[in-house]
DOGUMAR-205832 format. One record per residue (C-alpha): x, y, z; residue in three letters; residue number from 1. Coordinates in nm, 2 decimals. Layout:
% residues N
<node east="X" north="Y" up="Z" res="ALA" n="NUM"/>
...
This chain:
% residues 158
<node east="2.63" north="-0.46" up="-2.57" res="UNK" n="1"/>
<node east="2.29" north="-0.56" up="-2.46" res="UNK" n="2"/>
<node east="2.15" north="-0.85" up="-2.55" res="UNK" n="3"/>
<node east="1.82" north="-1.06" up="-2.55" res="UNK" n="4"/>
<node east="1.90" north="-1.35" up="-2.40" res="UNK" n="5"/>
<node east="1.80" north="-1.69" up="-2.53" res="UNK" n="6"/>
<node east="1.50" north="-1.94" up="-2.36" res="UNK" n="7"/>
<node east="1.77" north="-2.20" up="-2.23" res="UNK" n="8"/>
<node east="1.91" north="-1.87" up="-2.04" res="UNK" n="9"/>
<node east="1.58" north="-1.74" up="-1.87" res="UNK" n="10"/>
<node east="1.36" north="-2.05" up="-1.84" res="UNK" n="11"/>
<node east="1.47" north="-2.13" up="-1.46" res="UNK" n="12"/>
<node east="1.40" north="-1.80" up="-1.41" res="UNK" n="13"/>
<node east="1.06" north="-1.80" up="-1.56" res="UNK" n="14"/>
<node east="0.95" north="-2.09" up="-1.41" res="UNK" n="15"/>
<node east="1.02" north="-1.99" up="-1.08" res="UNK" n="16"/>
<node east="0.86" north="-1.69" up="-1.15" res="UNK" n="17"/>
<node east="0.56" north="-1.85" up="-1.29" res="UNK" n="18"/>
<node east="0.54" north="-2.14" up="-0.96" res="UNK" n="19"/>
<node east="0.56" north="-1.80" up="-0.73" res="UNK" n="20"/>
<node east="0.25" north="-1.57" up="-0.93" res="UNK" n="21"/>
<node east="0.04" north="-1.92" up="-0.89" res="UNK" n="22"/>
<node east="0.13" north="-2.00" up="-0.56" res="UNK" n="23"/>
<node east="0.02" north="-1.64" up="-0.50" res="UNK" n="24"/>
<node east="-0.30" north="-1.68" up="-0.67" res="UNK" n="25"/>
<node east="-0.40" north="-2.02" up="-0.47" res="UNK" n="26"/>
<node east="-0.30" north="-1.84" up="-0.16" res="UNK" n="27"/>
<node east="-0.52" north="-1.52" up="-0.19" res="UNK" n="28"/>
<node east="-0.80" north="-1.75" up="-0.28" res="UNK" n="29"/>
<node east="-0.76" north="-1.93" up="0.00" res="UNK" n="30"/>
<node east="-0.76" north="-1.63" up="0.22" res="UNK" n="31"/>
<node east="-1.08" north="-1.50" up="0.06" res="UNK" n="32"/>
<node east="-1.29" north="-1.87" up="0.17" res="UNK" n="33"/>
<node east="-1.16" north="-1.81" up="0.50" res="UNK" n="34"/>
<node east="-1.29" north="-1.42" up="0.48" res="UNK" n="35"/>
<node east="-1.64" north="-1.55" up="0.42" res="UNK" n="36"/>
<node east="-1.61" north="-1.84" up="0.66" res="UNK" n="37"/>
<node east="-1.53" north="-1.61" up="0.92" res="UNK" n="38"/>
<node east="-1.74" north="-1.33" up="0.82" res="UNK" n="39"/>
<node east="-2.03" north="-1.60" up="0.81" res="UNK" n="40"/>
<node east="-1.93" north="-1.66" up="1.15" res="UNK" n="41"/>
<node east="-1.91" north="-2.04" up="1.04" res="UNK" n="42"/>
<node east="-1.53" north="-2.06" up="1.10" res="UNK" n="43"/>
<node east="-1.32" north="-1.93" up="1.39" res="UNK" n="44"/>
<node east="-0.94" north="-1.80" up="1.41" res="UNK" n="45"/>
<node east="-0.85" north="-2.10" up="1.60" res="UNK" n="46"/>
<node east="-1.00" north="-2.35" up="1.35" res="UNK" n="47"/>
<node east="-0.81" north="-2.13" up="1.06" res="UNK" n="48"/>
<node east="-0.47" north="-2.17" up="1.24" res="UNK" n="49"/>
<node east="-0.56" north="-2.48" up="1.30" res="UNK" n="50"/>
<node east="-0.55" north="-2.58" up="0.86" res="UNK" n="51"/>
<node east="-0.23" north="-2.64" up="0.73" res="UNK" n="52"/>
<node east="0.03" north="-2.33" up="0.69" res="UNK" n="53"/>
<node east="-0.19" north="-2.09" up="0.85" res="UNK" n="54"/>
<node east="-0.09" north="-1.90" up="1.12" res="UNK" n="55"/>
<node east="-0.23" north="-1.63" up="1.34" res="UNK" n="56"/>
<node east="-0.05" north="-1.28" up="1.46" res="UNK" n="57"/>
<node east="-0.30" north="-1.12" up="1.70" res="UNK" n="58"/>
<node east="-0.17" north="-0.74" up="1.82" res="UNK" n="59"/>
<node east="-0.22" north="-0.38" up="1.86" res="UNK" n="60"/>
<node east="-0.06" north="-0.16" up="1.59" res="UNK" n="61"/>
<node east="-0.07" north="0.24" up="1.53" res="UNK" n="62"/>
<node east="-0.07" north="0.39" up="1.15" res="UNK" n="63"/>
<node east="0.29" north="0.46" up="1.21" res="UNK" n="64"/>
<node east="0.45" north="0.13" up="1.29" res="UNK" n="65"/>
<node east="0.73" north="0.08" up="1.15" res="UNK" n="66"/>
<node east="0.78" north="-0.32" up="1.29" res="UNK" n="67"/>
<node east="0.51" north="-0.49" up="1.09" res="UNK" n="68"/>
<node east="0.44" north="-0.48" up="0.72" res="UNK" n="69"/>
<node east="0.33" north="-0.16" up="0.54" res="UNK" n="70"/>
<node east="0.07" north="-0.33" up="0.35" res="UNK" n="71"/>
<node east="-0.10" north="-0.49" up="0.64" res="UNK" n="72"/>
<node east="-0.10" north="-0.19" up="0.85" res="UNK" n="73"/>
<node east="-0.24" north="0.06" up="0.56" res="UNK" n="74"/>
<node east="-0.51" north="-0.17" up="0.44" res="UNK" n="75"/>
<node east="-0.58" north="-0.17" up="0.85" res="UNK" n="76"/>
<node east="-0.62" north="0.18" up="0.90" res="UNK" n="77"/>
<node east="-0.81" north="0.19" up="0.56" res="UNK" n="78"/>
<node east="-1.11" north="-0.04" up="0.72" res="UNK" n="79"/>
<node east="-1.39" north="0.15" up="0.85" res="UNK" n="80"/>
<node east="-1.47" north="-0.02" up="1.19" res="UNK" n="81"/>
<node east="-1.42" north="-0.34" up="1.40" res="UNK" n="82"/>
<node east="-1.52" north="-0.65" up="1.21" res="UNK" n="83"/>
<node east="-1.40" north="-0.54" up="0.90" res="UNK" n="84"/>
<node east="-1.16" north="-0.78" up="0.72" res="UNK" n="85"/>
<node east="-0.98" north="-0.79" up="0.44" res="UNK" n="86"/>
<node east="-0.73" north="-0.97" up="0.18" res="UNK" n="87"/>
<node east="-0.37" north="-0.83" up="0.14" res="UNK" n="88"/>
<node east="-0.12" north="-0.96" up="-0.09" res="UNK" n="89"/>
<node east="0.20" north="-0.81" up="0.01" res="UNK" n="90"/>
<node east="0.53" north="-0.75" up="-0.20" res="UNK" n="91"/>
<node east="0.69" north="-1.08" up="-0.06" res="UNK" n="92"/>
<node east="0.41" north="-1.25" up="-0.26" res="UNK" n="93"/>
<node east="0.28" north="-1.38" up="0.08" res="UNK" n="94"/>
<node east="-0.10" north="-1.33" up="0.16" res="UNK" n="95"/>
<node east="-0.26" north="-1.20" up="0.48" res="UNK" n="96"/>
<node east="-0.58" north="-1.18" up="0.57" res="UNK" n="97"/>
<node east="-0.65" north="-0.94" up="0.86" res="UNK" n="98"/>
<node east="-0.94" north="-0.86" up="1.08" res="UNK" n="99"/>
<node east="-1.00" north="-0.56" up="1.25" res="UNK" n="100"/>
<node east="-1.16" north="-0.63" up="1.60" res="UNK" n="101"/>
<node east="-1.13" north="-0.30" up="1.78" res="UNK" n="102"/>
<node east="-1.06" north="0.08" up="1.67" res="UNK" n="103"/>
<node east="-0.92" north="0.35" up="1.92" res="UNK" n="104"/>
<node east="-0.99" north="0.68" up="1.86" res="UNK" n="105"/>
<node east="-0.75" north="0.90" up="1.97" res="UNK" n="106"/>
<node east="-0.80" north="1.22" up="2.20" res="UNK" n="107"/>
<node east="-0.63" north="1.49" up="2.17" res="UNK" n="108"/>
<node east="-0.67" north="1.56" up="2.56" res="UNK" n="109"/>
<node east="-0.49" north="1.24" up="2.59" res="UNK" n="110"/>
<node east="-0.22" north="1.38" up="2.38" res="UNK" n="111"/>
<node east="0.15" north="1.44" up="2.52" res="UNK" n="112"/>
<node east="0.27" north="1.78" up="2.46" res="UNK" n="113"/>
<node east="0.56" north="1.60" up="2.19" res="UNK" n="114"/>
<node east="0.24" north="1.41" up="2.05" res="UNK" n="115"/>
<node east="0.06" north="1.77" up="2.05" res="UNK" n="116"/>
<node east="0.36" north="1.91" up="1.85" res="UNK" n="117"/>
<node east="0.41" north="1.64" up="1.56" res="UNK" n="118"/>
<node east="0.03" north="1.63" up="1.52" res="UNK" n="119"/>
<node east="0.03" north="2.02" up="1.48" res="UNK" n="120"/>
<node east="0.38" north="2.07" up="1.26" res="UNK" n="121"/>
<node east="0.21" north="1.77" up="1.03" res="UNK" n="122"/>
<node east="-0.12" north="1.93" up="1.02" res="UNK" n="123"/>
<node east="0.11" north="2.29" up="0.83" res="UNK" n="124"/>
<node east="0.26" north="2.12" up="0.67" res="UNK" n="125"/>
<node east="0.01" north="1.98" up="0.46" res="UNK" n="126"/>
<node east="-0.21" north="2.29" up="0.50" res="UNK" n="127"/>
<node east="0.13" north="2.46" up="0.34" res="UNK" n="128"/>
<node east="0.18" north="2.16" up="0.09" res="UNK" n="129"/>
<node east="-0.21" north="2.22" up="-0.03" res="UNK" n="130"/>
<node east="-0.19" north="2.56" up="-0.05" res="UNK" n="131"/>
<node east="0.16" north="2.54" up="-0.28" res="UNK" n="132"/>
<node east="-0.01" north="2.29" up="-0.50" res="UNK" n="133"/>
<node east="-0.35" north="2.57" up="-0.54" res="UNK" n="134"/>
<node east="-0.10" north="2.81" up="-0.55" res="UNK" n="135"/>
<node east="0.13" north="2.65" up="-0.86" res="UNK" n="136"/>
<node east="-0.23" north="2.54" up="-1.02" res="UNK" n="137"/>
<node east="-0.35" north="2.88" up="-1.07" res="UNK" n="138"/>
<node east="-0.05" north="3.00" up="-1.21" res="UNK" n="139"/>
<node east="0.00" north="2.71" up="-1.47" res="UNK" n="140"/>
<node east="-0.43" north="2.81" up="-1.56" res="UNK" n="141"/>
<node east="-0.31" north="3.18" up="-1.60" res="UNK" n="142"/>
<node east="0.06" north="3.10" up="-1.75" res="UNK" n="143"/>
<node east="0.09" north="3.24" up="-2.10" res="UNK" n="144"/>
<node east="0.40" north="3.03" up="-2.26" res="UNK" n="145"/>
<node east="0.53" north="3.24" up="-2.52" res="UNK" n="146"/>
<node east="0.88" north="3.12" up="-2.70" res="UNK" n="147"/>
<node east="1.10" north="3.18" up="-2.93" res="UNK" n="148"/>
<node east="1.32" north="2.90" up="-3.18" res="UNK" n="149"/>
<node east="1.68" north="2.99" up="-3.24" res="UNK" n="150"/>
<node east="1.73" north="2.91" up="-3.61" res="UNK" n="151"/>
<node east="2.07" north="2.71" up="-3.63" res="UNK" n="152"/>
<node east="2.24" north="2.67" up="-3.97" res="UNK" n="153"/>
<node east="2.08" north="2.32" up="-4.07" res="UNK" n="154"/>
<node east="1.70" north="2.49" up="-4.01" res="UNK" n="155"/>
<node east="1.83" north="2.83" up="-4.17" res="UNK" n="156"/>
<node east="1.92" north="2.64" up="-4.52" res="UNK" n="157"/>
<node east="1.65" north="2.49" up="-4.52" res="UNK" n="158"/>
């Protein structure tokens, strides 16, 4: 049988819960002055690894890396050009702050035929996907739900 347990049970829990969400909070703040130091061009990379626990990851990354964290690299490929930064707090509860400093655009004349053939089979299939989900939407606009309610002996005396 379940239970709620008592403040004596849960209080290390809480607390350590509680230091985490603030150490959290002091972190992204942290990483938001050093957006607008750098975006004020007042304060380089080098001079933010250099502060105390700060460390700098420079690399190249595609939207489908799998190595590096999936916040990082979908608030990446959500940035609109080079220069662009932005804050990410990530489900570890560690903070990132990540710069953009140059955009490839792909070509598909560039393209290996395997390339060619994922980028086309992913295009159908969420030109198929949309389609079934226009498809399903009409019918529930046009869908007349008609039903009937078997009496049962308790509704029947009733």
């Amino acid at each position: 049988i379940a239970r709620q347990q008592t403040l004596e049970e849960v209080r290390d829990e809480i607390t350590q819960q509680l230091k985490e969400a603030e150490a959290t909070r002091l972190l992204k703040t942290r990483a938001e002055a050093d957006q607008e130091k750098l975006q004020a061009d007042s304060e380089s990379w080098a001079a933010l690894e250099e502060g105390e626990g700060v460390s700098v990851a420079e690399g190249a990354y595609l939207r489908n890396d799998r190595a590096s964290h999936r916040e990082i690299i979908s608030a990446a490929f959500n940035l609109e050009s080079a220069g662009d930064s932005q804050v990410v707090e990530m489900n570890n509860g560690d903070v990132a702050l990540l710069q953009v400093t140059e955009v490839k655009n792909g070509a598909w004349s560039e393209a290996s035929d395997s390339q060619k053939q994922v980028l086309t089979q992913r295009m159908q299939q969420q030109s198929a996907s949309a389609e079934m989900q226009a498809f399903m939407a009409a019918l529930r606009a046009e869908a007349d739900i008609v039903y009937a309610r078997a009496q049962t002996d308790e509704t029947a005396t009733n």
